[in-house]
C-alpha positions as CSV (number, residue, x, y, z in Angstrom):
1,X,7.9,181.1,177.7
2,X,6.8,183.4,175.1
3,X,9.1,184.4,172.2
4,X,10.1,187.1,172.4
5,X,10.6,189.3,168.8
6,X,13.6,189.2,166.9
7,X,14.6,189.7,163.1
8,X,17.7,189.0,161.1
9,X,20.8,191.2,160.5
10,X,23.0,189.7,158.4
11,X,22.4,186.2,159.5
12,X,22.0,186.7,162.7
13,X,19.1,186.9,164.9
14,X,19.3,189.9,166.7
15,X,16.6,191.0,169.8
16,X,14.2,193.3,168.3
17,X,11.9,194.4,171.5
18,X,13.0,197.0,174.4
19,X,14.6,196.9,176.9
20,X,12.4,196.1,179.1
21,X,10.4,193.3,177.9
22,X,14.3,191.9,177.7
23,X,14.5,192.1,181.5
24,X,11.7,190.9,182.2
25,X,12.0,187.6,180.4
26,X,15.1,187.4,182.1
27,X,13.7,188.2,185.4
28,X,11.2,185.5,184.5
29,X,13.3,183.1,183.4
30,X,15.7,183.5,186.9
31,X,12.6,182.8,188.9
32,X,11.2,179.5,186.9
33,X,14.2,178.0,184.5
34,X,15.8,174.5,184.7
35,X,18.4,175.6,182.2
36,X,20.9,178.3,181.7
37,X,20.3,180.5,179.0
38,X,23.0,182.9,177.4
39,X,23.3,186.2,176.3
40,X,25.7,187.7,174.3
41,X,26.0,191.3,172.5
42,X,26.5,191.5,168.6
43,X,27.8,195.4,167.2
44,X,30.2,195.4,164.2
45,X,33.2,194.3,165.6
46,X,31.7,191.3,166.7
47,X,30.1,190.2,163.6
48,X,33.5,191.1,161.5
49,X,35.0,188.8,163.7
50,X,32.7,186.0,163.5
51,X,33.0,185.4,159.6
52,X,36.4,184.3,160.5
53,X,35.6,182.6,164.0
54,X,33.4,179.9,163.6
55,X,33.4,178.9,167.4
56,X,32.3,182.9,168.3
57,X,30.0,182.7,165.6
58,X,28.4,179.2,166.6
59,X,28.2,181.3,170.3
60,X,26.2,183.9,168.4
61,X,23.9,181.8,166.9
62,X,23.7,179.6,169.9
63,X,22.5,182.7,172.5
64,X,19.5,182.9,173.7
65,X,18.9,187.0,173.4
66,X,21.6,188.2,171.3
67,X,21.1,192.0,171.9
68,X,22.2,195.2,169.5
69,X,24.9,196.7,171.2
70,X,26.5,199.0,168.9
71,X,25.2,201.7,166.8
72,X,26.0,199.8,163.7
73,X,23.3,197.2,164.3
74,X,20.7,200.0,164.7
75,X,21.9,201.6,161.0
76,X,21.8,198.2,159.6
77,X,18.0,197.3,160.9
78,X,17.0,200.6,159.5
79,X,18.4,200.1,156.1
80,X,17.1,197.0,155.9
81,X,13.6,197.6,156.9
82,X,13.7,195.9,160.4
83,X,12.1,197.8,163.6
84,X,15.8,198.0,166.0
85,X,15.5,201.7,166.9
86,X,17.2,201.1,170.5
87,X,20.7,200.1,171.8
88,X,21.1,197.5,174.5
89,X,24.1,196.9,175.9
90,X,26.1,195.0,178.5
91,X,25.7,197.6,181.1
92,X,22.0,198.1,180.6
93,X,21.6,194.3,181.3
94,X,23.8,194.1,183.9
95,X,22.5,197.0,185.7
96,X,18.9,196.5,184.9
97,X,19.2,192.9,186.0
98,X,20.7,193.7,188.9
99,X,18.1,196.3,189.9
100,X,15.5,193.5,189.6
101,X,17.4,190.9,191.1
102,X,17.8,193.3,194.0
103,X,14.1,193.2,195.2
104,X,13.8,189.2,194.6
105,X,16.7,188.2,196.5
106,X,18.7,186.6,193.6
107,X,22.0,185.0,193.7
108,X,24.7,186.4,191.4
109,X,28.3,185.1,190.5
110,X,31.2,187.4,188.9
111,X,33.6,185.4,186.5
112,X,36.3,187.4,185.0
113,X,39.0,190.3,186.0
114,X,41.1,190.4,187.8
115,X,40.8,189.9,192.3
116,X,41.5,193.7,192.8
117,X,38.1,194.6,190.0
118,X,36.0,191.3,191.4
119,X,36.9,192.9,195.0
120,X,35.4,196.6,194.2
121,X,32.6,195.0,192.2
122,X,31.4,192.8,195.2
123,X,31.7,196.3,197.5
124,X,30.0,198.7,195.7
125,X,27.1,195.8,194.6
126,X,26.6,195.6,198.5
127,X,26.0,199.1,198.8
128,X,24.1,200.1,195.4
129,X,21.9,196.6,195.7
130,X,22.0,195.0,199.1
131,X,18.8,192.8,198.5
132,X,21.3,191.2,196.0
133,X,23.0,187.5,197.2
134,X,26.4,187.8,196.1
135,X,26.9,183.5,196.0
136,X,31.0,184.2,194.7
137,X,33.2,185.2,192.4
138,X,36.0,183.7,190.0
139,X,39.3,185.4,188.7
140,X,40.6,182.9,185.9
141,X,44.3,182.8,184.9
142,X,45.2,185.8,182.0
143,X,46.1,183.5,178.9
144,X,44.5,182.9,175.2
145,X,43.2,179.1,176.3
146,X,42.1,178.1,179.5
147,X,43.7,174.0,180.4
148,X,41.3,171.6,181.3
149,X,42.4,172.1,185.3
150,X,41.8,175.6,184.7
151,X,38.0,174.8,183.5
152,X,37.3,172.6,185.9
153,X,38.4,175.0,188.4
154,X,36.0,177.7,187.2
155,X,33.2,175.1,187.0
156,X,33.4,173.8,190.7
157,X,33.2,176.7,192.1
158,X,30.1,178.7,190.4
159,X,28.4,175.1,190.7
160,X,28.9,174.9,194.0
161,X,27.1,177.5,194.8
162,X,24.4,177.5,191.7
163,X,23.6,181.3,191.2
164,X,20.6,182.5,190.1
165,X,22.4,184.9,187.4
166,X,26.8,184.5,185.9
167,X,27.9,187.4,184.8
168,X,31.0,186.6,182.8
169,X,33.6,189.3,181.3
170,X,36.8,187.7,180.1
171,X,36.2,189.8,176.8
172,X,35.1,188.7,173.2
173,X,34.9,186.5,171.8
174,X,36.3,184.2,174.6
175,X,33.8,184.5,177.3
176,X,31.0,184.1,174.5
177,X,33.0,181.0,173.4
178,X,33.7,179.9,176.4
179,X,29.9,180.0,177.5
180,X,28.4,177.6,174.8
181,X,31.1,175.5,175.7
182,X,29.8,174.9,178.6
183,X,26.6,176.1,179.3
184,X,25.7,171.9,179.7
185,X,27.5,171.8,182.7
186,X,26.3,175.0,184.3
187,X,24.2,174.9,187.5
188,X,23.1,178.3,186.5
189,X,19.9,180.0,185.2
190,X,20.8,183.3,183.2
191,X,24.5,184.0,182.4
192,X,25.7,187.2,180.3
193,X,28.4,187.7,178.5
194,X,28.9,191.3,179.1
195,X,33.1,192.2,178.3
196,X,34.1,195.5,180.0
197,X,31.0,196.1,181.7
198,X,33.3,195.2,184.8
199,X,35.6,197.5,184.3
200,X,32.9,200.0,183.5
201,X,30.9,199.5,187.0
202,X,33.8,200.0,189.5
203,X,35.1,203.2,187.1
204,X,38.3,201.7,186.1
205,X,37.8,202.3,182.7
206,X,35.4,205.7,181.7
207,X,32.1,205.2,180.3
208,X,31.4,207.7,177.7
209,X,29.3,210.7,178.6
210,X,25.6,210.3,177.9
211,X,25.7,212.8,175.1
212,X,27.9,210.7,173.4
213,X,26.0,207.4,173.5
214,X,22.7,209.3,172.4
215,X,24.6,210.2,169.3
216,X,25.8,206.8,168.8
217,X,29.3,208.3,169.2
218,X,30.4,205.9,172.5
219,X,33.1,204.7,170.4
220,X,34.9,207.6,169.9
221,X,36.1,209.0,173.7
222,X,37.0,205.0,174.2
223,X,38.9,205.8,171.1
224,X,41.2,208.1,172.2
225,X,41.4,206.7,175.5
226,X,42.9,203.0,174.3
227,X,43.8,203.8,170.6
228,X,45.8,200.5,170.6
229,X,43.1,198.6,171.4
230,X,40.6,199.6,170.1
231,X,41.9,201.3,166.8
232,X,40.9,197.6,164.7
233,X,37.7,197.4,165.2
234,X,36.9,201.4,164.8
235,X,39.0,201.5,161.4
236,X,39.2,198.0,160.4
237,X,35.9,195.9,161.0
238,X,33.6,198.6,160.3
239,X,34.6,199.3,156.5
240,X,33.7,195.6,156.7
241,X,30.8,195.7,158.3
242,X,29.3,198.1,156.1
243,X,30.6,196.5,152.9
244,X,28.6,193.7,153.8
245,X,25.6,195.4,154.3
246,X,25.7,197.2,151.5
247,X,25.9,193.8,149.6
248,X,23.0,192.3,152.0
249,X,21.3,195.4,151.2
250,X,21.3,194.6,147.2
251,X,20.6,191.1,147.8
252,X,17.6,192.0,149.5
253,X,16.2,194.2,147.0
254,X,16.7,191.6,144.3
């Protein structure tokens, strides 16, 4: 398969191409892979967390497309001379994805949420993309660590069915953690890491407006709709962030 482009923020190699030539390797790789292959999203939450995290940041390294989802990766790529100019993110993958998947029949699992979210997802899939196989889904107990029962659980049932595509959203960094875990014992091709994109696609949490994401403002109606939650990584991991790029910055010009 050819490589697709890719260059280095911060020690990290991030997906450099569009869109498209993303979902088309996927797409590709559906149709002919004996593997499964990972992808996880990187913005500056994510990489805060990761100097601390070595498992999440082993999951980052160990993706397959690890994609700029977050305005901060774009500002970083430009100040740094790299080529990012676009944001993907989680729900352009999953709808994209699904969009292809639809016309080629694919099999798709949904791990994560809870039954009420997996239930809407599987209803409004079967109406927005009905040439899409819907092979199960998984709602995994709400705690920090999943128990070995618990993982063999989850395990048994998507390989029992071996989906094409798993989309998993149990939130970072556990689903990306829990993914490279064990992505050797996966009788899947493509699975995703894609955290509230589930929440996103039945409407139980708001999207921002397009305007908003054009800006690279998404952030801020999210904000004000789950301050508690969301208040850390807005206020917290992005001085970070941008304190070390500033110092990769000077590094680089040395």
């Amino acid at each position: 398969m050819k490589q697709l482009e890719t260059e280095d923020i911060m020690g990290y190699r991030v997906f450099s191409s569009n869109q498209f030539h993303l979902l088309d390797a996927i797409t590709n790789w559906t149709a002919k892979g004996t593997y499964c292959r990972l992808l996880a999203c990187i913005n500056p939450h994510s990489y805060v967390v990761s100097l601390r995290d070595s498992e999440f940041s082993l999951a980052l390294h160990g993706s397959d497309w690890l994609i700029p989802d977050g305005i901060g990766i774009l500002i970083a790529s430009r100040i740094l001379g790299g080529r990012i100019n676009q944001r993907i993110t989680g729900s352009d993958v999953f709808h994209g994805l699904n969009s292809k998947l639809n016309n080629t029949g694919g099999k798709v699992f949904f791990l994560g949420s809870t039954e009420a979210t997996l239930n809407a997802i599987c209803d409004k899939v079967r109406l927005e993309w009905p040439g899409i196989r819907i092979a199960g889904t998984y709602s995994p107990p709400f705690k920090s660590e999943f128990s070995g029962e618990d993982n063999k659980a989850m395990l048994e049932a998507i390989n029992a069915v071996a989906p094409d595509v798993l989309w998993v959203a149990m939130t970072a960094p556990k689903q990306e953690k829990w993914l490279i875990k064990n992505r050797q014992n996966l009788n899947v091709k493509f699975a995703g890491a894609v955290g509230a994109v589930f929440d996103f696609y039945t409407e139980r949490v708001k999207r921002s407006h397009p305007k908003f994401q054009g800006l690279g403002l998404e952030w801020l109606p999210r904000l004000i709709q789950e301050p508690s939650r969301l208040w850390r990584r807005n206020f917290i991991s992005t001085p970070k962030f941008l304190y070390r790029l500033a110092i990769e910055r000077k590094i680089r010009r040395k």
